[in-house]
MARGU-920832 format. One record per residue: x, y, z of N, C-alpha, C, O in turn. Coordinates in nm, 4 decimals. Each point is the difference from the previous one (the first is absolute). Layout:
MARGU-920832
> n.xx,n.yy,n.zz,ca.xx,ca.yy,ca.zz,c.xx,c.yy,c.zz,o.xx,o.yy,o.zz
> X,Y,Z,X,Y,Z,X,Y,Z,X,Y,Z
...
end
This chain:
MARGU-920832
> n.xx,n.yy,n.zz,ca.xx,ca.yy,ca.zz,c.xx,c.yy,c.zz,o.xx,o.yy,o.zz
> 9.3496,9.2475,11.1523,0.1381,-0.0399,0.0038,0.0813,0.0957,-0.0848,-0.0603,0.0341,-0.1018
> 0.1687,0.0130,0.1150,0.1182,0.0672,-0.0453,0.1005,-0.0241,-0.0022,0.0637,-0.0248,0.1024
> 0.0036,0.0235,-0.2626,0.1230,-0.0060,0.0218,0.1059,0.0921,-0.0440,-0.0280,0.0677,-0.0989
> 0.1562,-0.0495,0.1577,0.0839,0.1139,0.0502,0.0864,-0.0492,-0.1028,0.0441,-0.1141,0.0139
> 0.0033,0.2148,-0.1658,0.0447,0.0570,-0.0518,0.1801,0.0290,0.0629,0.1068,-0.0577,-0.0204
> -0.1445,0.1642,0.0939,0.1081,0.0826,-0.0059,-0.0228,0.0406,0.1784,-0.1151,0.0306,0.0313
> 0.2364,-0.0310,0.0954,-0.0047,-0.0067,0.0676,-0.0612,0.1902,0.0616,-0.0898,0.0425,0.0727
> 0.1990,0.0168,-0.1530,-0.0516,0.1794,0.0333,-0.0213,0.0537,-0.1386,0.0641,-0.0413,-0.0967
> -0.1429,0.1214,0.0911,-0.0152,0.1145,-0.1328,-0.0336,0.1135,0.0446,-0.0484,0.0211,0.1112
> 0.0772,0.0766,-0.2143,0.0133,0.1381,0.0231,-0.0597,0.0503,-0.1417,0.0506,-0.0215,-0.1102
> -0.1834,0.1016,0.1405,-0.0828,0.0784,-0.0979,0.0060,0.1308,-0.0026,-0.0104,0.0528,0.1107
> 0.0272,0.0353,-0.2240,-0.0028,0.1210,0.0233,-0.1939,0.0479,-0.0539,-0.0900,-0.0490,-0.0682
> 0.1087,0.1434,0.1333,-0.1480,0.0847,-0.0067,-0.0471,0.1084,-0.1556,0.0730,0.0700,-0.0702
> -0.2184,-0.0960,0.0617,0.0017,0.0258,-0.0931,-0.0853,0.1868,0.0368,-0.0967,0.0188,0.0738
> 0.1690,0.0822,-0.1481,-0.0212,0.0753,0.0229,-0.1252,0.0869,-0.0779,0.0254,0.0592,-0.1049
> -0.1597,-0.0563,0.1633,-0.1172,-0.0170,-0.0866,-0.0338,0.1652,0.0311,-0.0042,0.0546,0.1102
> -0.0166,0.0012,-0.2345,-0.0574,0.1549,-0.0541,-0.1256,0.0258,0.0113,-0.0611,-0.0686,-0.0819
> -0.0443,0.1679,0.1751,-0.1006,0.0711,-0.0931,0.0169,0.1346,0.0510,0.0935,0.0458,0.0657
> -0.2131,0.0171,-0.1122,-0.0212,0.1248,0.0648,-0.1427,0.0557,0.0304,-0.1059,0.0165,-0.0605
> 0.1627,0.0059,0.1981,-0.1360,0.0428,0.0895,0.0041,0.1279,0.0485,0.1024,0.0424,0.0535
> -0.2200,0.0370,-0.0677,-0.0519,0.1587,-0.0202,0.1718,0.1326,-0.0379,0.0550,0.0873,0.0672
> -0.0260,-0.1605,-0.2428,0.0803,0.0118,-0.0771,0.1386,0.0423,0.0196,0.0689,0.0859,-0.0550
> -0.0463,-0.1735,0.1527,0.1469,-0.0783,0.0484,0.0504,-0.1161,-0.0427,-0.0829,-0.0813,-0.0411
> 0.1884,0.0526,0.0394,0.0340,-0.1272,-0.0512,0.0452,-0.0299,0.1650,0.0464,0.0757,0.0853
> -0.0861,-0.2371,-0.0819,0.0464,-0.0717,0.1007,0.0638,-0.1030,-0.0035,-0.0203,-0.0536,-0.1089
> 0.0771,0.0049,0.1607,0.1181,-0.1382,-0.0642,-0.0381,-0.0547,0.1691,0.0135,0.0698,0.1005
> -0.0658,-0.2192,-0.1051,0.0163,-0.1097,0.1034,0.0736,-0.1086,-0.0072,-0.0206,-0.0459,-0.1124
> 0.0972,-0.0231,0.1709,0.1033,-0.1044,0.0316,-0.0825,-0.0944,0.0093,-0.0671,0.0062,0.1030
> 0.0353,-0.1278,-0.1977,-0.0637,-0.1271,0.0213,0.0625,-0.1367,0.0144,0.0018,-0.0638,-0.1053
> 0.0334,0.0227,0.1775,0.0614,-0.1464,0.0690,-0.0301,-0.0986,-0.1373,-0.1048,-0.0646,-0.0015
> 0.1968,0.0556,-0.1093,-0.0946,-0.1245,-0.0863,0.0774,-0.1125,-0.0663,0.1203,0.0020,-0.0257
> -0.1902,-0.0823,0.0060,0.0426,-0.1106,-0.0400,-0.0355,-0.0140,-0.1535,-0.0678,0.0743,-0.0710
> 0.1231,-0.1727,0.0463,-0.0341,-0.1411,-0.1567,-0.0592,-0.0905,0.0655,0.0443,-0.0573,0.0996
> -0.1609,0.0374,-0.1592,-0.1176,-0.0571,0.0621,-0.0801,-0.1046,-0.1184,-0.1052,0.0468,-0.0436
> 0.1385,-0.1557,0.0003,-0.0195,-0.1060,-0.0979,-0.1364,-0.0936,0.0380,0.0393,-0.1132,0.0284
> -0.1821,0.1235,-0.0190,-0.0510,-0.0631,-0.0155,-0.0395,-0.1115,-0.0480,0.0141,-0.0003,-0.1223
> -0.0730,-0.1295,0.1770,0.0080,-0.0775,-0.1140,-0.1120,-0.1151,0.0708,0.0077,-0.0635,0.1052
> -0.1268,0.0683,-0.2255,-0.1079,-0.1072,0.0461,-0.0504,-0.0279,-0.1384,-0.0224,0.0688,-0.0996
> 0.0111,-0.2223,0.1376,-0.0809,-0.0519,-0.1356,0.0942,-0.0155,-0.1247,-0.0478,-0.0379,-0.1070
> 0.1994,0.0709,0.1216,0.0543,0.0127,-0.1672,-0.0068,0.0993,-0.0069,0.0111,0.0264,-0.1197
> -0.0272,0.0838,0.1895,0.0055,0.1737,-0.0589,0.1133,0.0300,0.0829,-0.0007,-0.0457,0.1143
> 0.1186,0.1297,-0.1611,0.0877,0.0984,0.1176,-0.0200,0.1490,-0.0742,-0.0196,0.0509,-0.1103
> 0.0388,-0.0188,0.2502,-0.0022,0.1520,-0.0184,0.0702,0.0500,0.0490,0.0024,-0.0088,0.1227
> 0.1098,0.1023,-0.2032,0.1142,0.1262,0.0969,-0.1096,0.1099,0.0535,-0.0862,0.0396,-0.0785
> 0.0914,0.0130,0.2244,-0.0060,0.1140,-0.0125,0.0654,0.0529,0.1421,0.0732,-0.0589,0.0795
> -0.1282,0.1934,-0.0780,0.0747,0.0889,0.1360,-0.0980,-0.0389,0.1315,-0.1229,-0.0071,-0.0039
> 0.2216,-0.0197,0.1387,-0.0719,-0.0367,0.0864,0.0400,0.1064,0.1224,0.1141,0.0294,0.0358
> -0.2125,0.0092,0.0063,0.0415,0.0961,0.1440,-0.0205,-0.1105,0.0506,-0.0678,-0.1013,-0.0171
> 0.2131,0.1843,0.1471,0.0211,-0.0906,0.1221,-0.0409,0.0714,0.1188,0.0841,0.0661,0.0608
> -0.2409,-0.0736,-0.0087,-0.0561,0.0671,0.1032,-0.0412,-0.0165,0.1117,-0.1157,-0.0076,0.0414
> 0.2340,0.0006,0.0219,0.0008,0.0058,0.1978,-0.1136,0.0111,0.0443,-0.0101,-0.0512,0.1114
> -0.1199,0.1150,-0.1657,-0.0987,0.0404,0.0702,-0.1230,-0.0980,-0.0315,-0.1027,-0.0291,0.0614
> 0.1520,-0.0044,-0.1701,-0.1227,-0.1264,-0.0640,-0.0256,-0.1737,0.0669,0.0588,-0.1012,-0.0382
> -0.1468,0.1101,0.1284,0.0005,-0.1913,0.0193,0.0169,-0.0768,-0.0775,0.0696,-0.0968,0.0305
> -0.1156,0.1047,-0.1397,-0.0344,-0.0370,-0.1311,0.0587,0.0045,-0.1347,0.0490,0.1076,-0.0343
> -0.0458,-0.2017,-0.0439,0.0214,0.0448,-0.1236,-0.0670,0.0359,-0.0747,-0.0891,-0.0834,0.0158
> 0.0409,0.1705,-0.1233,-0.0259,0.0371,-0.0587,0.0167,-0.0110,-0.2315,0.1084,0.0350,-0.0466
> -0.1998,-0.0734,-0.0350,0.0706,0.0004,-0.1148,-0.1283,0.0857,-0.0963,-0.1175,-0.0348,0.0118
> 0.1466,0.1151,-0.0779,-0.1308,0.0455,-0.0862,-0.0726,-0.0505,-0.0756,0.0330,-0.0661,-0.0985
> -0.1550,0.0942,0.1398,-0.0840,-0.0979,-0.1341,-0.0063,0.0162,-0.1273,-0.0733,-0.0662,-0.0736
> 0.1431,0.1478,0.0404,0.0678,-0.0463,-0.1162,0.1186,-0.0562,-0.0650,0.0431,0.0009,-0.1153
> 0.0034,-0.0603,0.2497,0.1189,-0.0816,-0.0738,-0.0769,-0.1329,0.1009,0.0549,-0.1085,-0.0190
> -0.1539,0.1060,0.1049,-0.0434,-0.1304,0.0246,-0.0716,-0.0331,-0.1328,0.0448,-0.0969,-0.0614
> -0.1237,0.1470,0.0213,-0.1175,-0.0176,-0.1491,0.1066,-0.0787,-0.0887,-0.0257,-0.1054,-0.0584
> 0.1749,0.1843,0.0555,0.0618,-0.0657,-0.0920,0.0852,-0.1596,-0.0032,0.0586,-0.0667,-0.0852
> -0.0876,0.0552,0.2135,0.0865,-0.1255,0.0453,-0.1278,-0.1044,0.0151,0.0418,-0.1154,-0.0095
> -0.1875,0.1214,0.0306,-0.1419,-0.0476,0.0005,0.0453,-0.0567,0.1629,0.0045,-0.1207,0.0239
> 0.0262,0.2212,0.0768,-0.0644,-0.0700,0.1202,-0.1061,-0.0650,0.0107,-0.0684,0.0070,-0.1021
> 0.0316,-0.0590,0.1717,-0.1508,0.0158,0.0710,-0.0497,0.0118,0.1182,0.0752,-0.0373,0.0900
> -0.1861,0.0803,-0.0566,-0.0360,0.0927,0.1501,-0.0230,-0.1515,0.1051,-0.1025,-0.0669,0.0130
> 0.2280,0.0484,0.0461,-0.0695,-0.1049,0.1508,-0.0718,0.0770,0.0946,-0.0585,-0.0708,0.0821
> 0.0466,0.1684,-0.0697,-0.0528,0.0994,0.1300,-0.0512,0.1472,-0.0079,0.0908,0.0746,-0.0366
> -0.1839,-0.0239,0.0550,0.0393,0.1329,0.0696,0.0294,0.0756,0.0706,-0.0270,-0.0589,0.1046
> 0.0786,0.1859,-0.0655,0.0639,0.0659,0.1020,0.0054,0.1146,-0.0526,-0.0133,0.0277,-0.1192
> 0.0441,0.0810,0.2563,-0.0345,0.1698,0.0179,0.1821,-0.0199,0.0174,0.0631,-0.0971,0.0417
> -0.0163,0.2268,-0.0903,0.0912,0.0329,0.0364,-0.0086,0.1484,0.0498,-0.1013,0.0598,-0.0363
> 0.1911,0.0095,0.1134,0.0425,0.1640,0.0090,0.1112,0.0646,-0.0213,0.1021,-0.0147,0.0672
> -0.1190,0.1115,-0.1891,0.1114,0.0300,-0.0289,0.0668,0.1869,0.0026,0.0021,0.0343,0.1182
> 0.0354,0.0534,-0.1875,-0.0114,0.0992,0.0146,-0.1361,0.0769,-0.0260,-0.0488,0.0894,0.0690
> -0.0133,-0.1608,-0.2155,-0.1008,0.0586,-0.0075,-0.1486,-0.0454,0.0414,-0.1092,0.0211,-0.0528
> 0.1509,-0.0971,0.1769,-0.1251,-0.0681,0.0807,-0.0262,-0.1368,-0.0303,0.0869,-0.0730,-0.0475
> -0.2196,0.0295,0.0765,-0.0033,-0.1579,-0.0181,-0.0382,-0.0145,-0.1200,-0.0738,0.0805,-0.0567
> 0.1300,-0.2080,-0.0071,-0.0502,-0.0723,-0.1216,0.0160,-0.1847,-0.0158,0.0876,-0.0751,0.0430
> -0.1924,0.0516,-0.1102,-0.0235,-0.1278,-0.0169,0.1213,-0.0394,-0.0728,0.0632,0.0781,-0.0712
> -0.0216,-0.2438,0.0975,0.0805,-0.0763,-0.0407,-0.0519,-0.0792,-0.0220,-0.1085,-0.0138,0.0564
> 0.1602,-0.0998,-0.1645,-0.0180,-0.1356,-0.0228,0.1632,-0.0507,0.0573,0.1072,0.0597,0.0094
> -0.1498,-0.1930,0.0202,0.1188,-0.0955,0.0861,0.0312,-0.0927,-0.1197,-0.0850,-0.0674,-0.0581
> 0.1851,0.0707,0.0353,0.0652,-0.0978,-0.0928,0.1333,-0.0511,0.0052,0.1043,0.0427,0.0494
> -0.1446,-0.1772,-0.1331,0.1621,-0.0859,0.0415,0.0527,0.0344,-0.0918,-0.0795,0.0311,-0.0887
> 0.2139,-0.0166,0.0547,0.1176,0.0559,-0.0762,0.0889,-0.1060,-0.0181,0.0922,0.0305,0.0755
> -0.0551,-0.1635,-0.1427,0.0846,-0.0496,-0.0299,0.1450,-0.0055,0.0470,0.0551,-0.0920,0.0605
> 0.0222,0.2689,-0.1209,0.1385,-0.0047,0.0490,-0.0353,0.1584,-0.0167,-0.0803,0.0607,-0.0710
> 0.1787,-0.0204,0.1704,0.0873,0.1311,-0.0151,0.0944,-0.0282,0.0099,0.0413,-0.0889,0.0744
> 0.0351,0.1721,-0.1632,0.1524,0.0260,0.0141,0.0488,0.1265,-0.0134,-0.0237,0.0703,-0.0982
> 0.1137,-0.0259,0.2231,0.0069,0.1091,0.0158,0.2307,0.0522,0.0287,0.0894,-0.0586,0.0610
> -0.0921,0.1853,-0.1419,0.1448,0.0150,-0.0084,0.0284,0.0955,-0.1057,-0.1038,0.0462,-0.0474
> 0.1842,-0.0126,0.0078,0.0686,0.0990,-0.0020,0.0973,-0.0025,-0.1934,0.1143,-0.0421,-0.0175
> -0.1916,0.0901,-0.0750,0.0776,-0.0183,-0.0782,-0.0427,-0.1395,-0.0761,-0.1184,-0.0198,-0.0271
> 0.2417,-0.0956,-0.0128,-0.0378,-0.1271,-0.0631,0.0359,-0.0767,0.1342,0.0148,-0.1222,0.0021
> -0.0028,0.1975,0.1021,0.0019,-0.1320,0.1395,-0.1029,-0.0193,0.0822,-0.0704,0.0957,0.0324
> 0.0501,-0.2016,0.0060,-0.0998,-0.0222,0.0962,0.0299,-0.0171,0.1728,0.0802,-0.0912,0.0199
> -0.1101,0.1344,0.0607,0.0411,-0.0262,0.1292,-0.1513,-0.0678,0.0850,-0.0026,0.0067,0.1229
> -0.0977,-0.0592,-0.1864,-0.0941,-0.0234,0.1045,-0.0961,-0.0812,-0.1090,-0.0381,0.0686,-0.0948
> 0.0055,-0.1730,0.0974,-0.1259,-0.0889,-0.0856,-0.1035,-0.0147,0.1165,0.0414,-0.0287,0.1123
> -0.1458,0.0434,-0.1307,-0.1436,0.0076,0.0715,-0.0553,-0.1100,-0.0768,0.0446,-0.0305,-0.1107
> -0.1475,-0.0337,0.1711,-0.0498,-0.1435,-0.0449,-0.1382,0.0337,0.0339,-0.0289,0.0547,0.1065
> -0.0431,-0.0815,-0.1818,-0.1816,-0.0210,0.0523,-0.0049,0.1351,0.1131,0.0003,-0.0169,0.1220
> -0.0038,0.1207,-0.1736,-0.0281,0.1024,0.1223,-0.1495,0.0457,-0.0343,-0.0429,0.0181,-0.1139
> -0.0315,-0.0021,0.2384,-0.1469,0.0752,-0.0153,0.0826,0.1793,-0.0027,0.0932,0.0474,0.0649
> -0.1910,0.0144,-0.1823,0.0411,0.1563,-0.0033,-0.1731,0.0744,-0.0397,-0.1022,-0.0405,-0.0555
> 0.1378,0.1393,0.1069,-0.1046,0.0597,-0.0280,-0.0202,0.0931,-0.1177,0.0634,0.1054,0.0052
> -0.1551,-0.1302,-0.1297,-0.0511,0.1212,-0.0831,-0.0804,0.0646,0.0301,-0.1020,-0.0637,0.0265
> 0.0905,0.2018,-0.0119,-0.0927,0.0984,-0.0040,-0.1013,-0.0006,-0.1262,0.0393,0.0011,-0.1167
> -0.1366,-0.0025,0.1449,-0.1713,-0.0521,-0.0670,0.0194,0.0987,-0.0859,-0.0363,-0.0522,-0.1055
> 0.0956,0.2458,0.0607,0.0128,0.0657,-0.0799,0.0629,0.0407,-0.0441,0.0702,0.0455,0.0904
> -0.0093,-0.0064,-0.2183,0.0759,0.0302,-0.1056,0.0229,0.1115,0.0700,-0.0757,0.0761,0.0603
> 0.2706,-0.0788,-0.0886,0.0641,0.1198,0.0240,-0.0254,0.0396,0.1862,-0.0309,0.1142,0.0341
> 0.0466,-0.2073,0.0501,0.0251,0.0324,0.1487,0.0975,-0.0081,0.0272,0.0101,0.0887,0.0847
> 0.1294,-0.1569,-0.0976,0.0650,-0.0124,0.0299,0.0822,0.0091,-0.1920,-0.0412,-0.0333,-0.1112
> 0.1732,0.0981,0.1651,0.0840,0.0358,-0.1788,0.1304,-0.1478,0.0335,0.0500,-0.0527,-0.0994
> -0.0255,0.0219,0.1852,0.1020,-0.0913,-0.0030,-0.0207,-0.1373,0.1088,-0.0492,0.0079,0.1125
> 0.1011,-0.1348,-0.1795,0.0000,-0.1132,0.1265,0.0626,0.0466,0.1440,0.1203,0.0251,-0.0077
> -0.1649,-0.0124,0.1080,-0.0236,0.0300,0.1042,0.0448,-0.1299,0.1183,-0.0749,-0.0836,0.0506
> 0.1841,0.0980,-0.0356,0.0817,-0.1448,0.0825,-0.0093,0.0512,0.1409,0.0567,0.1028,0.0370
> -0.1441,-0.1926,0.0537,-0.0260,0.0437,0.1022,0.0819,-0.0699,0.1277,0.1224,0.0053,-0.0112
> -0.1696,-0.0640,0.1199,0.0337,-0.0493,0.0903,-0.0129,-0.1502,0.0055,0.0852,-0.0766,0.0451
> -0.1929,0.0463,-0.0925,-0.0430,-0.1380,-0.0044,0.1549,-0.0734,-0.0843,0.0552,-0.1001,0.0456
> -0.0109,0.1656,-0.1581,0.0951,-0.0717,-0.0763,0.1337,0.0406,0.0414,0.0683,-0.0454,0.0917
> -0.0460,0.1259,-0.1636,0.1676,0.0691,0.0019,0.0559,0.0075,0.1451,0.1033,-0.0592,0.0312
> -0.1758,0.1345,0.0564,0.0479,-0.0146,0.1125,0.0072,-0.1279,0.0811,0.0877,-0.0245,0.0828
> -0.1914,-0.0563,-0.1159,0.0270,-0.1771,0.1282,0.1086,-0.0412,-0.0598,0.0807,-0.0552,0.0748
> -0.0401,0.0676,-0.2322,0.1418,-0.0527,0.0131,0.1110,0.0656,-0.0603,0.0535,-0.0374,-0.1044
> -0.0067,0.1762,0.2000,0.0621,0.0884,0.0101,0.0130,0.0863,0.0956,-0.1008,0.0408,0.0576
> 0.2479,0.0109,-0.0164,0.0655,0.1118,0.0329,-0.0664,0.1010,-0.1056,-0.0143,-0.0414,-0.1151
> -0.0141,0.1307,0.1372,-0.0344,0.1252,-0.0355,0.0614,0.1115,0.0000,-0.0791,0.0493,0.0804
> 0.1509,0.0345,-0.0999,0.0596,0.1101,0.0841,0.0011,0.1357,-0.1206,0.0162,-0.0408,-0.1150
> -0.0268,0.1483,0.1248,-0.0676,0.0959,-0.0627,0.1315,0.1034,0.0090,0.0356,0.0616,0.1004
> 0.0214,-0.0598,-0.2219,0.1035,0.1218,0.0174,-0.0756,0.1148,-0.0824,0.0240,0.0158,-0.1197
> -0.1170,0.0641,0.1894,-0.0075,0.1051,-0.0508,0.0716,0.1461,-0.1007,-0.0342,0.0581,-0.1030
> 0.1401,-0.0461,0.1951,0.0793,0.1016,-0.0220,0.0954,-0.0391,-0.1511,0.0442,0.0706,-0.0906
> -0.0421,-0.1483,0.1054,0.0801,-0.1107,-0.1219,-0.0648,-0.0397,-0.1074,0.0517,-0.0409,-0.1040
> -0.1863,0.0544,0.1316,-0.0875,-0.0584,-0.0803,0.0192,-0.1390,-0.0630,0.0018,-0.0347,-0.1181
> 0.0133,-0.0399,0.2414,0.0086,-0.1738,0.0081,-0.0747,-0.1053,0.0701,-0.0141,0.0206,0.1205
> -0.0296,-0.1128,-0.1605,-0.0564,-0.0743,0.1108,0.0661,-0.1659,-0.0474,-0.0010,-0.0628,-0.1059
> 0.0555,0.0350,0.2444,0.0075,-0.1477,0.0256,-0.0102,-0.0893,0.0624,-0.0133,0.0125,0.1217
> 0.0160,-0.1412,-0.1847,-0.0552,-0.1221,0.0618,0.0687,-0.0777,0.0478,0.1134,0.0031,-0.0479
> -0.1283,-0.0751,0.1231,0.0710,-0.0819,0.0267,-0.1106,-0.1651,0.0502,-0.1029,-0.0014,0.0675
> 0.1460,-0.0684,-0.1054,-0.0797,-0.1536,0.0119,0.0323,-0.0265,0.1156,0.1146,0.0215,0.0394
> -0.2285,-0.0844,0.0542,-0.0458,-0.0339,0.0641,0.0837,-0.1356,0.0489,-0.0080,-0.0844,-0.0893
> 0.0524,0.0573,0.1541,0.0597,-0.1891,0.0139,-0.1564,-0.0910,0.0872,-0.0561,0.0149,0.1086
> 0.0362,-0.1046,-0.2244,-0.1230,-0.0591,0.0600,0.0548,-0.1212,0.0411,-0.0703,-0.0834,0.0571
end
């Protein structure tokens, strides 16, 4: 179950640095404020918003820190091939922009990756953000917004 915050929002992208064969490269990442919260623990952190993901995604090290626990296992595929997941229930997400919230998530199953350091950020896939959302991707602008769903 979800409940709707804020009818549209508008995120700007976070513009992430490295350098590969000693170039600097700069990529445009779709991201959010991403507030975890199970058991009495919340957690701020950065959430990609990834069109390509079924799934959500959270690192096991910020699951370790919230004490999921494993209901399931599961394979996922990602850029750098397949890796094991544990299935876990998540309390709440809350997801938005700043000190606002535009989206509360309730009891969602998400997936952790079984090893340290696979994934660097919460990973908002299809299963969540998108069933209850407009989506729309201003690239050029470096924006992305939402818009709620009328259920």
């Amino acid at each position: 179950m979800a409940a709707k915050a804020n009818p549209t929002f508008t995120c700007n992208y976070l513009n992430y640095k490295y350098v590969e064969d000693g170039k600097l490269r700069i990529v445009r990442l779709p991201m959010v404020n991403v507030i975890l919260v199970h058991n009495g623990v919340a957690l701020k952190t950065p959430g990609l918003v990834d069109s390509g993901s079924t799934d959500t995604f959270i690192p096991i090290e910020l699951a370790n820190t919230l004490q999921l626990t494993e209901d399931g296992e599961s394979k996922a595929v990602g850029a750098g091939g397949e890796f094991a997941t544990s299935i876990c229930d998540i309390d709440e997400i809350m997801i938005g922009r700043g000190n606002s919230t535009f989206l509360k998530l309730y009891h969602r199953l998400i997936l952790v990756p079984k090893k340290i350091d696979m994934i660097p950020y919460v990973i908002m896939g299809r299963d969540t953000i998108f069933k209850e959302n407009d989506v729309t991707f201003f690239e050029n602008r470096k924006k992305i917004k939402f818009v709620a769903l009328k259920k």
